[in-house]
C-alpha atoms as one frame of an Amber mdcrd trajectory, in Angstrom:
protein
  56.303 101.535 109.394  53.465 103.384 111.631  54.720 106.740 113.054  53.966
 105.093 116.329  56.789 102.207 115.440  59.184 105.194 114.034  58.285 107.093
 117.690  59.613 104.024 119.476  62.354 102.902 117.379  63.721 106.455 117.844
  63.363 106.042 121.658  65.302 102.911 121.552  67.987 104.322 119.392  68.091
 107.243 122.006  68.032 105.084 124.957  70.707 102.362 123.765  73.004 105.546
 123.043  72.068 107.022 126.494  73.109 103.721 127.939  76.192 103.693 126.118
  77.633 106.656 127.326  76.841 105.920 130.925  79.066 103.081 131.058  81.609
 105.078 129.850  81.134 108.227 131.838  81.339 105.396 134.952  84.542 104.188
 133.880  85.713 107.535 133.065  85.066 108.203 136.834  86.559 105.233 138.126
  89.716 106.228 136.282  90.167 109.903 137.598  89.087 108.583 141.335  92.221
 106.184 140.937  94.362 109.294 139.499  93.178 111.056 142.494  94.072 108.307
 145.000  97.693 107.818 143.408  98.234 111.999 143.547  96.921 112.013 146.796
  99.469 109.307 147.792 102.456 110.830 146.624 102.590 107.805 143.848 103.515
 108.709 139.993 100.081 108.974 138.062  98.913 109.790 134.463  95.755 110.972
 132.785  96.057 108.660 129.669  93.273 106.088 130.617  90.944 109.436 131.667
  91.569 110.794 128.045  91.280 107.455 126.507  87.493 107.191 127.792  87.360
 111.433 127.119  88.036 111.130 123.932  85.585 107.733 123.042  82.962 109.764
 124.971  83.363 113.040 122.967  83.530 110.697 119.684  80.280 109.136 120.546
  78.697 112.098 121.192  78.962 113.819 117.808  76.651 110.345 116.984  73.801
 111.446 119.120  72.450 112.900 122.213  75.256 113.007 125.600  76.714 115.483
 126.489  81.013 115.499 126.099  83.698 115.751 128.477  86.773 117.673 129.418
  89.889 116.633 128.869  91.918 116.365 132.250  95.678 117.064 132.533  97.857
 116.180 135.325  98.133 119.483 136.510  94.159 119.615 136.958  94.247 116.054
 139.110  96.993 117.914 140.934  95.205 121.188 141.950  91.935 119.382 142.662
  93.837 116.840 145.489  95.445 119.970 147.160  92.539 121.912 147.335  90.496
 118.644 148.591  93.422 117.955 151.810  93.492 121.830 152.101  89.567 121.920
 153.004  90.332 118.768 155.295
C-alpha cells in the first residue's frame, strides 16, 4: 500500500469516527433538551438516557479522536432551568 493510500485510509478511519460521534453528541442533545423541557414543566425527569449516550460517547472516544462528555445529574438539569427562567 502507497503512503498516499495509508494517508487516505487514515482520513477515512478519522472521518467515519468523527461522524460517529456526531450522531451521538446530537442525540445526546436531544435528550438533555427534553430533560430540560420536563424540569422546566414541573414534570418528573431523569438523566438515564443522557448518561446512556455519555457513557457510549466517552467509550468511543478512548477508540480515537472526539472529544468526551460530562456526565449530567439531575441536580445539574435542575440548576441550569432555574438559572435559564431566572435570566427571563
Amino acid at each position: 500500500m502507497s503512503v498516499h493510500e495509508q494517508i487516505t485510509a487514515h482520513t477515512r478511519k478519522m472521518h467515519s469516527h468523527l461522524e460517529a460521534f456526531q450522531r451521538m453528541d446530537d442525540a445526546r442533545e436531544a435528550a438533555i433538551e427534553q430533560a430540560v423541557a420536563l424540569c422546566a414543566s414541573g414534570q418528573a425527569f431523569t438523566t438515564d438516557e443522557i448518561n446512556r449516550i455519555t457513557a457510549r460517547i466517552n467509550d468511543h472516544a478512548q477508540r480515537g479522536i472526539s472529544p468526551t462528555r460530562p456526565y449530567v445529574t439531575s441536580e445539574m438539569v435542575a440548576a441550569y432551568v432555574q438559572r435559564k427562567l431566572s435570566a427571563q
